[in-house]
N, C-alpha and C positions, 0 to 999 in steps of 0.2 A: 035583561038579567041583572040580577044583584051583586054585588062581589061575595064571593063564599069566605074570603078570604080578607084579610084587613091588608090596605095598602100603606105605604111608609115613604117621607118625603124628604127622609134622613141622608140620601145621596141624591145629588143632579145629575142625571145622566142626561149623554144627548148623542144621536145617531151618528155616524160615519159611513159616509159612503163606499160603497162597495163596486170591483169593476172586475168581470172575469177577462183575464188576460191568457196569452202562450203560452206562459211560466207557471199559472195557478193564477189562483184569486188575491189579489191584491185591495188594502183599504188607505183611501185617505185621508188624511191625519189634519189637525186644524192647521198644522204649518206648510202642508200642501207636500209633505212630505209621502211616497208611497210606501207601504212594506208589504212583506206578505202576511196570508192569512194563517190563522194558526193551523188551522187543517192541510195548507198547504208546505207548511212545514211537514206535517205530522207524514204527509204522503213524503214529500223528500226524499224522507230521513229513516222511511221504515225500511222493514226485513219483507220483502215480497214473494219470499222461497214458496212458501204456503200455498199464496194467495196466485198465482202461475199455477203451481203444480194441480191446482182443484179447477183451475181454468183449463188448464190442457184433460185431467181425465175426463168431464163433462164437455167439451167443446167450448172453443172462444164463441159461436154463436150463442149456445145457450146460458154462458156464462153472463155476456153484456146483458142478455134479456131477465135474468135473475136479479141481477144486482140493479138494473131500471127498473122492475116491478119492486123492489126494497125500498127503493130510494123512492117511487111515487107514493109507498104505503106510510114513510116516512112522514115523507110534505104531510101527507093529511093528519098524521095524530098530531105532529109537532102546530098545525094551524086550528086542530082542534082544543087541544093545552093549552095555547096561547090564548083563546077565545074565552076557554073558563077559568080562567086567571085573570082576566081583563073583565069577567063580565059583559062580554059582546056578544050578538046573536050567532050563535053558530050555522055556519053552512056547511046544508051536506054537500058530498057530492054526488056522481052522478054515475058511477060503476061500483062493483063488489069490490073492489082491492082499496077504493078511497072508504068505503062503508068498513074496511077492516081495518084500516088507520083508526077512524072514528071511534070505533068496537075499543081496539089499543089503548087510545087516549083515555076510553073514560076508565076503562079498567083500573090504568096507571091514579089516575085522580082520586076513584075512591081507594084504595089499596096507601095513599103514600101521600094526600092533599092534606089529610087530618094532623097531619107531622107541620106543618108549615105554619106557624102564627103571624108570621107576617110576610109579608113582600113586598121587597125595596123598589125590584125590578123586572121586568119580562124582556127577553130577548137584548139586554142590553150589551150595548158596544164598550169593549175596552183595548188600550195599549201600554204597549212599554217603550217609552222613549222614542228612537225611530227601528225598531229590531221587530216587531211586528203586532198585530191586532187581530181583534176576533169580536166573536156575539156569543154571550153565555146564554141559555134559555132562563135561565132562573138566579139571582140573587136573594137571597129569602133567611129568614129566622125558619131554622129546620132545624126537626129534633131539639130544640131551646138553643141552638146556636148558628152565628151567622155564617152563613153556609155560598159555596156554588153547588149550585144544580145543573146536570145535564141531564136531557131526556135520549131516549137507545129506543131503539127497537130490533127487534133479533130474530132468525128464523129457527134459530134453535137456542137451548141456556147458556149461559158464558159461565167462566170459573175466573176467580179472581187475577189468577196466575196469568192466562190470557187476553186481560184487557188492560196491558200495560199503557196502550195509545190513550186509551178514554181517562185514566188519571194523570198523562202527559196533559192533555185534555185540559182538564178540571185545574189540576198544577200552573196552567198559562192564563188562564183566568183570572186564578186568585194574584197569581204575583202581579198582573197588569192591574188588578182594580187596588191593587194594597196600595200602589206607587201611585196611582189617582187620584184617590180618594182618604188616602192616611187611616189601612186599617190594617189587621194583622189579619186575614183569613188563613185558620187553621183546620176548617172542618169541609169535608165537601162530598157529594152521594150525586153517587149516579143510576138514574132509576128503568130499567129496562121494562118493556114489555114485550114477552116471548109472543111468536107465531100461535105457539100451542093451547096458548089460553094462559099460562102464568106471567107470575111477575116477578123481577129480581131487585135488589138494593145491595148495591154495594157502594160502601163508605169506608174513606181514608181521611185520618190526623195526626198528628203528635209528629214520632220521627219518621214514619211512614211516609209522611207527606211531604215533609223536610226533603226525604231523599226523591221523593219524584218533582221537587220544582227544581233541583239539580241535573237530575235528569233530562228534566226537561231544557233545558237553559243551553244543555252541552247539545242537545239538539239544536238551536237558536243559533250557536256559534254551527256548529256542522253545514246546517243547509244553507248559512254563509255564504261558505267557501267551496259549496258547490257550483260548477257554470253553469250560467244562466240558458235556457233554452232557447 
């Protein structure tokens, strides 16, 4: 396959290893230092009143089995994404729920790839000093400015108000690659595709965005000085 997309040689990125631990997911860093992952912050440090209480009215069995079929339907758009941004032959796979990842991906592609003029990066690994790291899906020229990307997928719509995590998200991203690589990222979208068949985009900049790497940060100090598991 060809790149749909033009590629940019403008930043050096290079992988970090990744180890799942008792604590969360932990990355190591070139000084052989470990921290946690930003998702493992993000679980931490959240509000899980919700996210129980819809576990207890549907049962904890069919709860884990909801959110495992999520997360398998996940892996597959995010490794279908990743495939036509790279240009690699894409593999299906081999049930209905990887075929609706598939479905997801390309949805998201045509719907929101046309926005993208260039790409720096796919899946790239960043940190902040030793307080912690992560993998963005996307660094890219989007919308005409240099953007993070994250890709979602959902079994129903989100509202802005509600996906305070995925701009925590997005916010850890940027501030770890600004401090890398010497850039001010102020722009960042996060591109969802519903169960239902639709698709969402929501995007944060200016003081909006200002306040969630704040946010975020007071997170970073939080799950600190929580005990470790």
């Amino acid at each position: 396959m060809a790149h749909l997309i033009p590629w940019s040689d403008r930043f050096k990125y290079e992988k970090l290893e990744r180890m799942d631990t008792s604590s969360g997911r932990v990355y190591v860093l070139p000084n052989s230092v470990h921290v946690p992952s930003v998702t493992t912050i993000l679980d931490r440090t959240k509000d899980k009143a919700a996210l129980e209480a819809w576990a207890q009215r549907i049962g904890q069995e069919e709860a884990l089995r909801q959110k495992e079929e999520a997360s398998y339907i996940g892996t597959h758009m995010h490794l279908t994404l990743e495939a036509i941004l790279a240009g690699d032959p894409l593999s299906l796979g081999r049930d209905w729920l990887a075929m609706k990842g598939h479905e997801m991906a390309f949805r998201l592609a045509n719907k929101y790839f046309g926005a993208i003029s260039e790409i720096h990066g796919s899946e790239v690994s960043v940190y902040l000093e030793d307080r912690y790291a992560g993998t963005t899906d996307l660094v890219a020229e989007y919308r005409g400015k240099l953007a993070i990307v994250d890709f979602k997928q959902s079994v129903q719509p989100k509202r802005h108000e509600f996906i305070t995590d995925y701009f925590h998200q997005l916010a850890a991203y940027a501030i770890a690659h600004d401090a890398m690589h010497g850039t001010d990222i102020d722009f960042a979208a996060v591109l969802i595709a519903v169960q239902d068949g639709t698709t969402q985009e929501f995007t944060t900049t200016g003081r909006e965005f200002k306040e969630f790497k704040a946010q975020w940060m007071a997170r970073v100090t939080a799950a600190a000085a929580l005990p470790s598991h």
